[in-house]
C-alpha positions as CSV (number, residue, x, y, z in Angstrom):
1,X,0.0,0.0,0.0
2,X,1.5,3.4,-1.4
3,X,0.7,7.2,-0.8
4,X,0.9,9.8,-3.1
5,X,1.7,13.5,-2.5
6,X,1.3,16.5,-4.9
7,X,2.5,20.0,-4.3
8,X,1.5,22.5,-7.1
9,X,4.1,24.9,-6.6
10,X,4.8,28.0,-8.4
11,X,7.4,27.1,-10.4
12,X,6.2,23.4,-11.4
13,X,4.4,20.1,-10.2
14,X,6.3,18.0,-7.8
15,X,5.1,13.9,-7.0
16,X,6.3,11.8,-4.3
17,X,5.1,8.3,-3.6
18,X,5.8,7.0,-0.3
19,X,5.3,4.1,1.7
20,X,3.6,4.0,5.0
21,X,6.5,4.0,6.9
22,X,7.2,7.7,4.9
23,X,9.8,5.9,3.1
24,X,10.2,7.4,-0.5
25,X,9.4,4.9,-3.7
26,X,9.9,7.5,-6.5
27,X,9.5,10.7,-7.3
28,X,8.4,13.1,-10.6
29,X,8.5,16.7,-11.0
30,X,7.5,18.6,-14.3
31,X,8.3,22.7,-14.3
32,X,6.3,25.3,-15.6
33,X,7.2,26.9,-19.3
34,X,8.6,30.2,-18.7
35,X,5.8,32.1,-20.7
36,X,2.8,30.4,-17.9
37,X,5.4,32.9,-15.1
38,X,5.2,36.5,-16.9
39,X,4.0,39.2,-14.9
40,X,1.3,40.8,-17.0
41,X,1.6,44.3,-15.8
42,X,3.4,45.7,-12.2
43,X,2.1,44.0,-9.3
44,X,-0.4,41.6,-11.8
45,X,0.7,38.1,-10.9
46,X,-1.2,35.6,-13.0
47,X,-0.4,31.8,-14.2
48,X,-1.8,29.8,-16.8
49,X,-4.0,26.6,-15.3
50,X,-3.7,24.9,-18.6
51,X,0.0,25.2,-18.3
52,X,-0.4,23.6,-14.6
53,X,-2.5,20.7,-16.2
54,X,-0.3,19.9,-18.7
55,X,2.6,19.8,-16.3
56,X,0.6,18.0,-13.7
57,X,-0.6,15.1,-16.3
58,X,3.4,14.8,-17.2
59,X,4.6,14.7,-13.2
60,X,1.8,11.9,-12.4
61,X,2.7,9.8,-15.7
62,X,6.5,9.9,-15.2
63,X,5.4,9.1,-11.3
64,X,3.4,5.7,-12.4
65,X,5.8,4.8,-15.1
66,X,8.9,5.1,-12.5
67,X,6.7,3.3,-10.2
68,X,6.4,0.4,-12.3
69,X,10.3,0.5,-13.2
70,X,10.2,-0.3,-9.4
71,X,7.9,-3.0,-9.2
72,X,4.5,-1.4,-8.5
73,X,1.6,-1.2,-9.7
74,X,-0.5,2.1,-9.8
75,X,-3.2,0.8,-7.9
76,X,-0.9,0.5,-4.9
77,X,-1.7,3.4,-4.5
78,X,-4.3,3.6,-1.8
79,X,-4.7,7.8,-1.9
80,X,-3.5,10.9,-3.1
81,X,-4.0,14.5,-1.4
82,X,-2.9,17.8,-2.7
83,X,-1.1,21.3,-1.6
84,X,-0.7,23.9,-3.9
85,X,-0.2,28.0,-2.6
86,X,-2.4,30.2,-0.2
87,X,-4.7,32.9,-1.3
88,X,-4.1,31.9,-4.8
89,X,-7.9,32.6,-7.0
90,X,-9.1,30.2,-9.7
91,X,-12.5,30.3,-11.1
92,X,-14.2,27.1,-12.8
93,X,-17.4,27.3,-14.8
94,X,-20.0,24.3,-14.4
95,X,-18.5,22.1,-16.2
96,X,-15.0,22.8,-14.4
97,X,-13.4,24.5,-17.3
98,X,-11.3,27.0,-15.8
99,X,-12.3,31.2,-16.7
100,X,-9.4,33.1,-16.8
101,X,-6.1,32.9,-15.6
102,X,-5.1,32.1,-12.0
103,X,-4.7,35.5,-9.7
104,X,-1.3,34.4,-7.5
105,X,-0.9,34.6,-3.8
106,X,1.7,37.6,-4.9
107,X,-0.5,40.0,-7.0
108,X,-1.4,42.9,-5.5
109,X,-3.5,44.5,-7.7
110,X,-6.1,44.5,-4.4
111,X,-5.0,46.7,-2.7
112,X,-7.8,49.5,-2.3
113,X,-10.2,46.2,-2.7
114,X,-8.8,44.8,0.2
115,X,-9.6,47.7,2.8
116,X,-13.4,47.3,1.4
117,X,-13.4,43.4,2.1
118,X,-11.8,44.3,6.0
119,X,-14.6,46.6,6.7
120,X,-17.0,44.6,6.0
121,X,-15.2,41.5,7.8
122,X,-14.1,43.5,10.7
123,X,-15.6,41.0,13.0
124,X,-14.9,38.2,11.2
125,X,-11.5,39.1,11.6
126,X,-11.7,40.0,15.7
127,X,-13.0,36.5,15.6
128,X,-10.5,34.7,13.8
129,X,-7.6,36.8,14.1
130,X,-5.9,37.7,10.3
131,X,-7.1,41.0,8.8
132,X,-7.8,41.2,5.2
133,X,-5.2,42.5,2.7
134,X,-4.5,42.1,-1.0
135,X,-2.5,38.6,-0.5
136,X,-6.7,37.3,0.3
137,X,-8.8,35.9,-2.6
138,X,-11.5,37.2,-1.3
139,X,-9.8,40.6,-1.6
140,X,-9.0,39.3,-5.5
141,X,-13.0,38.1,-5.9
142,X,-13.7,41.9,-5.1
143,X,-11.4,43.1,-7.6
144,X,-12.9,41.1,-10.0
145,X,-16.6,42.4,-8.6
146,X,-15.3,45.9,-9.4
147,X,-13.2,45.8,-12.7
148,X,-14.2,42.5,-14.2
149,X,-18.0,41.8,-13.5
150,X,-18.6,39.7,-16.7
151,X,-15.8,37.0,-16.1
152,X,-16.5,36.7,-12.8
153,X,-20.2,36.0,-13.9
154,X,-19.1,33.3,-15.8
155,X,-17.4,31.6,-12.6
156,X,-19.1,28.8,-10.9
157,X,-16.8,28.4,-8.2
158,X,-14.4,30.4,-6.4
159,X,-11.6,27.9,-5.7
160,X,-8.0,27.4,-5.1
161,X,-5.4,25.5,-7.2
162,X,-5.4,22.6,-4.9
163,X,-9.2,22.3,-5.2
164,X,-8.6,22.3,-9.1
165,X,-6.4,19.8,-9.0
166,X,-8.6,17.7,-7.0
167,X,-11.6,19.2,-9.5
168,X,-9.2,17.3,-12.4
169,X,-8.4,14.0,-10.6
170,X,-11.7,13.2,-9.0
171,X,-14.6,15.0,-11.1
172,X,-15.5,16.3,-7.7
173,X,-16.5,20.2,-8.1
174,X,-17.1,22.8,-5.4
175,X,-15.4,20.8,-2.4
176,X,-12.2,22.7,-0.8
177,X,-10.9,22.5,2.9
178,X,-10.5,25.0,5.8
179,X,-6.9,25.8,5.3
180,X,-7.3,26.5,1.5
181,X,-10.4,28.4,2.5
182,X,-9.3,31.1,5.6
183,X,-8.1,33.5,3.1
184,X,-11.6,33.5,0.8
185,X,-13.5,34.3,4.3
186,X,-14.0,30.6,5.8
187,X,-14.6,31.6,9.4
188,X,-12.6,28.5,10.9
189,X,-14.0,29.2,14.4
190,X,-17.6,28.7,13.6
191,X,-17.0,26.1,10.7
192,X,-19.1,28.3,8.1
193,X,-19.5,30.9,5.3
194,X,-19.7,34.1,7.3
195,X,-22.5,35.9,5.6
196,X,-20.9,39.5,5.7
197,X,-19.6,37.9,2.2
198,X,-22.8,37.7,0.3
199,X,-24.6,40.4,2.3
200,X,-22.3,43.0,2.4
201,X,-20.0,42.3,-0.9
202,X,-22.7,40.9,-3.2
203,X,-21.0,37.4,-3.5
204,X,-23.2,34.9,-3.7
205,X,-22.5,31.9,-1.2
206,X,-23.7,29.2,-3.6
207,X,-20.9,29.8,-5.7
208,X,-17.9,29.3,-2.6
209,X,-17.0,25.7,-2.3
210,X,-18.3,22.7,0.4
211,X,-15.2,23.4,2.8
212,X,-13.9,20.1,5.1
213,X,-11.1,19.0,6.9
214,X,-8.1,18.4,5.5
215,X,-6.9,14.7,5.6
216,X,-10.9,13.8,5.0
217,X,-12.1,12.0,1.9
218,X,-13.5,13.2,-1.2
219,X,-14.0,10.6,-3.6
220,X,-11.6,8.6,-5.8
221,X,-9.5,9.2,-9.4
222,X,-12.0,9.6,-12.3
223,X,-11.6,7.1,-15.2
224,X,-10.9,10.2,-17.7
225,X,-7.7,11.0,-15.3
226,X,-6.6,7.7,-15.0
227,X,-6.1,7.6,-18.7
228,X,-4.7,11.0,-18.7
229,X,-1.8,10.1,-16.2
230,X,-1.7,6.2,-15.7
231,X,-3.7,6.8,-12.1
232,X,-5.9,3.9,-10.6
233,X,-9.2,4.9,-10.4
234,X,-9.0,2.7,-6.9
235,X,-7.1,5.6,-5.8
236,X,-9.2,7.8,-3.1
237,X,-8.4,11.4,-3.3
238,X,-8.0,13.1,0.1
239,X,-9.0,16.7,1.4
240,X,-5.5,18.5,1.0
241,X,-4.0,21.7,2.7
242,X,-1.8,24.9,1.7
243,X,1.5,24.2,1.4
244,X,3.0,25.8,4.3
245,X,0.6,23.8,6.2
246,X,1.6,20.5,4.2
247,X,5.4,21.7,4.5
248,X,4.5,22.0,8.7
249,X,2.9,18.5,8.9
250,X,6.0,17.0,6.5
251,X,8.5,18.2,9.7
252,X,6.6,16.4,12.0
253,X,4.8,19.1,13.9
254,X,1.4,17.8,14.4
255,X,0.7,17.7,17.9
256,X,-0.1,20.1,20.3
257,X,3.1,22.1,21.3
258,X,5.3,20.8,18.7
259,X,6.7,24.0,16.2
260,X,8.4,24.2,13.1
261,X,11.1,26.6,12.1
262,X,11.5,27.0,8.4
263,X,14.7,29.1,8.0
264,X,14.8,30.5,4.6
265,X,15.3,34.4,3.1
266,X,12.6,34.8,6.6
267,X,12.3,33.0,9.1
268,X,8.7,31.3,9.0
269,X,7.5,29.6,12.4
270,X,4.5,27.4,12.4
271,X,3.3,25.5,15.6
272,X,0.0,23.3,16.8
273,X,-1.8,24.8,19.7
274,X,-5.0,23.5,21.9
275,X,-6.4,27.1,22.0
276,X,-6.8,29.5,19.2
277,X,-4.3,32.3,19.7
278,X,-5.6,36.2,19.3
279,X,-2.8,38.2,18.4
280,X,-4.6,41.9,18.5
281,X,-0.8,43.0,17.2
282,X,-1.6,41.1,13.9
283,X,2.0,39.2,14.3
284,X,0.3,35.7,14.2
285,X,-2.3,33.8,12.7
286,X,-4.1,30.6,12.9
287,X,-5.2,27.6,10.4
288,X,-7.4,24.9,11.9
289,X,-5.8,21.8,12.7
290,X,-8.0,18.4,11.3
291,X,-8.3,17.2,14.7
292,X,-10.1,20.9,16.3
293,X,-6.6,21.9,17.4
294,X,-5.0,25.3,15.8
295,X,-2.3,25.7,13.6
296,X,-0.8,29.1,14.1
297,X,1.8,30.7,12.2
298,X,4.0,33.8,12.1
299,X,6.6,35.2,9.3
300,X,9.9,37.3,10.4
301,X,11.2,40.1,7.7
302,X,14.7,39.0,8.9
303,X,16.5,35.2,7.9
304,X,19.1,33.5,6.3
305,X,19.3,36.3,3.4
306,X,21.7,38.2,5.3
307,X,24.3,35.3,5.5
308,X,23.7,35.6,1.5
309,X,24.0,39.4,1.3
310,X,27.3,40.2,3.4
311,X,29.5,37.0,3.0
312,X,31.0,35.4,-0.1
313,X,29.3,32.5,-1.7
314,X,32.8,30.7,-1.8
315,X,33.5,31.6,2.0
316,X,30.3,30.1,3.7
317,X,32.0,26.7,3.8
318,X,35.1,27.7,5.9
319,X,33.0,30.3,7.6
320,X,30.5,27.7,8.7
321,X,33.3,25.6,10.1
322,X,35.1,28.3,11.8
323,X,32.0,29.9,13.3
324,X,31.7,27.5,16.5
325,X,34.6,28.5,17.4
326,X,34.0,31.8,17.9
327,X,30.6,31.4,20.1
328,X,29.4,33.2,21.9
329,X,30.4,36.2,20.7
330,X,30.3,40.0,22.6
331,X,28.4,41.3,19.4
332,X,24.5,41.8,19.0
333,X,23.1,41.9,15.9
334,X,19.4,42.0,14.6
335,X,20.2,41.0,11.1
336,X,17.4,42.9,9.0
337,X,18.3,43.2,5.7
338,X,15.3,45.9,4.7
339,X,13.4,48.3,6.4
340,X,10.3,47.1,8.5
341,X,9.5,43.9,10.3
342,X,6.6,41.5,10.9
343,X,7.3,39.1,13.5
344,X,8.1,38.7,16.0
345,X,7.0,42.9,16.4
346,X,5.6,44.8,14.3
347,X,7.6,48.1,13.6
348,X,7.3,49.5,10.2
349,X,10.0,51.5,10.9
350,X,12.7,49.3,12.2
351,X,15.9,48.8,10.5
352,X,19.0,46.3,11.4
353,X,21.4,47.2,14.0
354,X,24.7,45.8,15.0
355,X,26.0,46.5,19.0
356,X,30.0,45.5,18.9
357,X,32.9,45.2,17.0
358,X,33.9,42.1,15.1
359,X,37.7,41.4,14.8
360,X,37.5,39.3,11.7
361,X,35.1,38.0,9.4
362,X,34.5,34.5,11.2
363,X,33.5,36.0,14.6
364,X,31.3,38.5,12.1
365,X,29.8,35.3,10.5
366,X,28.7,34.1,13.8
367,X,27.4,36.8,15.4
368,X,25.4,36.7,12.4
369,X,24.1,33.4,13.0
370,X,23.8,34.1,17.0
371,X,21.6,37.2,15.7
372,X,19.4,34.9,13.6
373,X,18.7,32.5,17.0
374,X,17.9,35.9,19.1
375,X,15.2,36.7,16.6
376,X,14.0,33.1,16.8
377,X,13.7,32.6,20.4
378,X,12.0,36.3,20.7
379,X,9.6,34.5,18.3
380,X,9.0,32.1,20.8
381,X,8.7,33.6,23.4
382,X,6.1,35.8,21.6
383,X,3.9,32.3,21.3
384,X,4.5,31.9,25.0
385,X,3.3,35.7,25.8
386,X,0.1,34.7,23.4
387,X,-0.9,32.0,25.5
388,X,0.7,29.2,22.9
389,X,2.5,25.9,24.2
390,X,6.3,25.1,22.7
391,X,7.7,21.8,23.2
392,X,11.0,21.1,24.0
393,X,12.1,19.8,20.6
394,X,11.8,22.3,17.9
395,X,11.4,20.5,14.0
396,X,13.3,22.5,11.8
397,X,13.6,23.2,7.7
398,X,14.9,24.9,5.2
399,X,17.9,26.1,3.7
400,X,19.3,27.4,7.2
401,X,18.9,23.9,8.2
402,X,21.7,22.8,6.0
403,X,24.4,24.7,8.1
404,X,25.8,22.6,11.1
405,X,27.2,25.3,12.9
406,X,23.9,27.5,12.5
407,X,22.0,24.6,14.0
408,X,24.2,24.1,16.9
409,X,24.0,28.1,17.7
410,X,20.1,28.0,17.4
411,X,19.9,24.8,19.4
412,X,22.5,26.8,22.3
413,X,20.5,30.5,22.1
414,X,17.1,28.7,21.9
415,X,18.0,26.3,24.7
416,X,15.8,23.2,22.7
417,X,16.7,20.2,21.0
418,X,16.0,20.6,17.0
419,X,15.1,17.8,14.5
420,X,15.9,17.7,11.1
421,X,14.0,15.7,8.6
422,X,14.5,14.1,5.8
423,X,12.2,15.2,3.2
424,X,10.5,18.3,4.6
425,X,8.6,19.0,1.3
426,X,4.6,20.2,0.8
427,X,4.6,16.8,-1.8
428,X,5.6,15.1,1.3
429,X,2.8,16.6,3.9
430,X,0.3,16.0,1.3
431,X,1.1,12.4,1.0
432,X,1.0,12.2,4.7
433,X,-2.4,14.2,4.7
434,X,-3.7,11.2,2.2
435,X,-2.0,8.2,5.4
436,X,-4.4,10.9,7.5
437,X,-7.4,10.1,5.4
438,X,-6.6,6.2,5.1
439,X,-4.4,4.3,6.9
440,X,-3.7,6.3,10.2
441,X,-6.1,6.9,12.5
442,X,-5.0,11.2,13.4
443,X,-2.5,13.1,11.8
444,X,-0.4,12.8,15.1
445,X,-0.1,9.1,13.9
446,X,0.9,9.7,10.3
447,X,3.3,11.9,11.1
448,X,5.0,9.1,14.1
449,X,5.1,6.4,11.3
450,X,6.1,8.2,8.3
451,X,8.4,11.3,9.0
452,X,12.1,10.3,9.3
453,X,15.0,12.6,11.0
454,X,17.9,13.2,9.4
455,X,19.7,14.6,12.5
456,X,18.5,16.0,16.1
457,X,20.8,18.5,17.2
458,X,21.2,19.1,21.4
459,X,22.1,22.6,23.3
460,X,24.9,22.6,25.1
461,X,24.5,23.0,28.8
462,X,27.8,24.7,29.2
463,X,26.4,27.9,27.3
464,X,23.0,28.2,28.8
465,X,23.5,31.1,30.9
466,X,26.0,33.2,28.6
467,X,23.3,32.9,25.8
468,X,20.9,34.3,28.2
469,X,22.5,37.1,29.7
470,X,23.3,38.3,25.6
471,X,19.5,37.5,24.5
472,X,18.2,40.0,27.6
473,X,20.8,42.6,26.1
474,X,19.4,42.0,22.5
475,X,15.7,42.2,23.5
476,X,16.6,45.5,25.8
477,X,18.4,47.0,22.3
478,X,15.3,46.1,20.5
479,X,12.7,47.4,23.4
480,X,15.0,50.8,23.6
481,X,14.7,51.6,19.6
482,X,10.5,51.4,20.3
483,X,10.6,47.8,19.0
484,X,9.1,46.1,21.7
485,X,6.6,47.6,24.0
């Protein structure tokens, strides 16, 4: 018995079938041509669907033919589930013919539309917790109202790319789940369409998709797409989830109190919380977890892009060796490489800052690193202030993950053990979303049987206290520049 995971990215189609110990059978990835990725005007961010289904049919067949060059058959495959982007608009007439190109998660064009939609959703959103901006599809739907009535009459449903993909392998129209959902104006406290949307904005309900929980079943692959791309139509197709949610569930946090640090240009940090956390500051918001629980999540301006921006390429290698060493440094560093930040404050007007000198390029390099972990464990501590839970093993991802001396100093500053798994990916969460839906009776039991560590990295004791004392003196230079209340 074999999963299946697909993550509709924004560069390609990715396909990974596992077993259901989350060991990896094969794998198939097709990528986008260049002319489905041209920005149509400034801040217009559109894809081509049929460029998506082309690539998708092309993944899945290379997926069962590398199957078989293994020994399996396709209808090993006992489900499927999907992730594709957040916020992301498509529109399908009846027959599920898609109308129009896809509005991305990155087009902006919504601005002015947006501050409409939070108006009228201003207690949907003291309710739930995010406020309305021009990254929402429901903020794109009203664009659409107000420039381009006529194809948005012609719309059927208002869906996301995952629920079209799922629209293409099962038949099944109109069906979506809660995480795809929150940014169309699901109201993932009270399980339901708030009405504000047809009300107060003129879209019609009818026309918004059946919303469930992700890991729940839908139906099974369609004959027409098992011919298109060598599927079983045995296959069940499974309720799937955005991909950072997919990418949070492929690291292995799925139970309450477990978190996920995806180090990348930002720092991303996504947990699992018994309570829905209010952040009245806007820093945090939550998804629904499929078993009731709450999946908040929170996005620093600051990362690993400064590592990138003031060292050599060809340097990081000896830096990274050289930069345990050097710990702990005298020198505090809040490594913002723009002006403004997000999380884990929000200060429009806050820019980096650097508190010492650095004799030479390897101490720089991992004061650089220490000032990563500071902004990390203020993020935590953030949750904690909230109300949220945090573990004592953080799961970790990304390209940051890769360094072993920027582990060990996030492991030391952060005072947690951090896990590193093997194949972190949203094609990975999705197939363990599909485990959810079949062979596992929670997600908290998928993720035990099928996500594998690649390393677990340990704090060292000896450090604990000089790691403290510089964190308080980092969080006062931060609270003294009216960072931090």
């Amino acid at each position: 018995m074999l999963l299946l995971g697909i993550d509709l990215g924004t560069q390609g189609v990715r396909a990974v079938v596992v077993d259901p110990a989350g060991a990896l059978v094969c794998e198939a990835a097709c990528d986008f041509p260049p002319a489905a990725l041209a920005a149509v005007q400034p801040g217009w961010f559109e894809q081509d669907p049929a460029a998506w289904r082309r690539a998708l049919e092309t993944a899945l067949a290379e997926a069962v033919a590398r199957l078989g060059r293994a020994g399996h058959a396709a209808d090993e495959i006992a489900a499927l589930s999907v992730t594709s982007t957040s916020g992301t608009l498509c529109l399908v007439d009846e027959a599920g013919a898609t109308v129009g190109p896809a509005m991305m998660y990155s087009d902006q064009r919504a601005v002015a539309e947006a501050r409409e939609v939070q108006a009228a959703g201003r207690e949907w959103s003291e309710r739930v917790g995010p406020q309305f901006s021009a990254s929402f599809a429901l903020s794109r739907l009203r664009w659409l109202q107000v420039h381009d009535p006529a194809r948005l009459a012609r719309a059927r449903w208002y869906l996301s790319p995952t629920d079209l993909v799922v629209g293409w392998l099962s038949g099944e129209w109109g069906v979506s789940d809660w995480t795809n959902m929150l940014k169309s104006g699901y109201d993932v406290v009270t399980l339901a369409w708030p009405d504000f949307i047809e009300r107060d904005l003129g879209l019609p309900l009818e026309r918004f998709p059946r919303v469930q929980a992700p890991g729940s079943a839908i139906g099974r692959v369609s004959a027409a797409a098992a011919q298109r791309t060598g599927l079983s139509t045995v296959t069940r197709v499974i309720a799937g989830a955005t991909d950072g949610t997919a990418s949070q569930f492929a690291s292995g946090a799925a139970r309450p109190g477990d978190w996920n640090s995806t180090l990348g240009t930002t720092l991303v940090l996504k947990g699992v919380t018994e309570a829905l956390l209010r952040d009245p500051q806007g820093r945090l918001y939550c998804h629904r977890h499929p078993e009731g629980y709450w999946l908040p999540g929170g996005a620093s301006s600051t990362g690993a892009d400064c590592l990138a921006q003031r060292f050599a390429v060809e340097r990081l290698d000896a830096l990274n060796a050289a930069a345990l060493g050097c710990c702990p440094t005298d020198v505090l560093i809040y490594p913002l490489m723009r002006v403004g930040e997000r999380f884990p404050f929000v200060a429009p007007q806050a820019t980096g800052f650097v508190l010492g000198e650095c004799p030479d390029e390897a101490t720089s390099f991992a004061a650089h690193l220490e000032g990563i972990a500071y902004v990390e464990r203020l993020a935590y501590d953030t949750v904690l202030a909230l109300g949220g839970e945090v573990g004592d093993a953080l799961y970790v991802a990304g390209g940051g993950a890769r360094s072993s001396a920027g582990l060990q100093v996030r492991a030391d500053v952060l005072g947690r053990c951090l896990r590193v798994p093997e194949v972190p990916s949203g094609a990975m969460g999705a197939a363990i979303l599909a485990a959810r839906g079949t062979l596992y009776s929670s997600l908290a039991e998928a993720t035990a049987q099928m996500v594998r560590y690649a390393r677990t990295v340990e704090p060292r004791p000896t450090l604990r206290s000089a790691y403290t004392e510089r964190y308080e003196r980092f969080v006062a230079a931060c609270r003294s520049r009216g960072y931090l209340e």
